[in-house]
C-alpha positions in Angstrom: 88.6 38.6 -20.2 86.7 36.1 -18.2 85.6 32.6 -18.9 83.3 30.2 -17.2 84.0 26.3 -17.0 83.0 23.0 -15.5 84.7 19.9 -13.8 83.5 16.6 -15.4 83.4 12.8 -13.4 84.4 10.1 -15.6 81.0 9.6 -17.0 80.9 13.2 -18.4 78.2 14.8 -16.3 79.5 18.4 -14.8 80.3 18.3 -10.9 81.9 21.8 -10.6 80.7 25.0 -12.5 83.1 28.2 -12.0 84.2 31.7 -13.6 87.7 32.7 -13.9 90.6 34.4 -16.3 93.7 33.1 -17.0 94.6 30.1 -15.4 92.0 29.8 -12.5 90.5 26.6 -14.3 93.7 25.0 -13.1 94.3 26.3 -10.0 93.7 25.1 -6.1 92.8 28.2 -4.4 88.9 28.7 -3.0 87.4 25.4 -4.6 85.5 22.9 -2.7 86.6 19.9 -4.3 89.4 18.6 -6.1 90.2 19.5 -9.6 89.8 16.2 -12.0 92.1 15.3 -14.8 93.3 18.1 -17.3 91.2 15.8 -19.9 88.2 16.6 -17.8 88.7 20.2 -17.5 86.4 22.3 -19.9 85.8 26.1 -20.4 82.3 26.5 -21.4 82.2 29.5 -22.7 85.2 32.3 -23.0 85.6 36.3 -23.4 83.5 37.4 -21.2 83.3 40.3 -18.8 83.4 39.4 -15.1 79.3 40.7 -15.4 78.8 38.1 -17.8 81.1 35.2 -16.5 79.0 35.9 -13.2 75.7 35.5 -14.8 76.5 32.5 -17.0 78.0 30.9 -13.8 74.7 31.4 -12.3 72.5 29.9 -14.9 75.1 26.7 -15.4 74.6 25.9 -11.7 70.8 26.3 -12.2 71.0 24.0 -14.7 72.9 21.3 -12.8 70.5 21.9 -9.9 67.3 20.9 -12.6 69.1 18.1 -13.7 69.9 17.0 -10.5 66.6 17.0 -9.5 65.2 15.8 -12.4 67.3 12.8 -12.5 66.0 12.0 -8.9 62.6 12.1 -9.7 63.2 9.8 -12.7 64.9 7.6 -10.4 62.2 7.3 -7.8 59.7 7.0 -10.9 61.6 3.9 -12.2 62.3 2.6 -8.6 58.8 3.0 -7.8 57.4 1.5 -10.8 59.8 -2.1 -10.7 58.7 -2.0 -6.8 55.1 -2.0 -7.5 55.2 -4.7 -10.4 57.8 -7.0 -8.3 
């Protein structure tokens, strides 16, 4: 069975999405950045099949990319607002 999980900063927000089975969540091999604290190591959703971990992978990451992007564009909205009323 596979599973799909996330690294989390300090402030909670995910900064890694992956898909594994039994141990990859803890494991060095193929990852792009370093793994955080055990505390801050979550599976996100478990027993899948590798179709499904790949797929729910997939959607996770798109989700991170929208929130991304929408918390830039809040960003520049406030930024741009306390510019123009300074």
């Amino acid at each position: 069975m596979y599973y799909t999980y996330a690294y989390l900063r300090e402030d909670g927000t995910p900064y890694y999405i992956g898909k594994g089975s039994g141990d990859r969540i803890n494991k060095n091999h193929g990852r792009p950045c370093n793994k955080p604290p055990l505390d801050r190591r979550i599976k996100l959703k478990t027993n899948l099949t590798e179709e499904e971990s790949f797929r729910h992978e997939e959607y996770m990451i798109a989700c991170m990319v929208v929130w991304t992007w929408e918390l830039v564009f809040f960003i520049i909205k406030v930024m741009g607002a306390k510019e123009k009323v300074v």
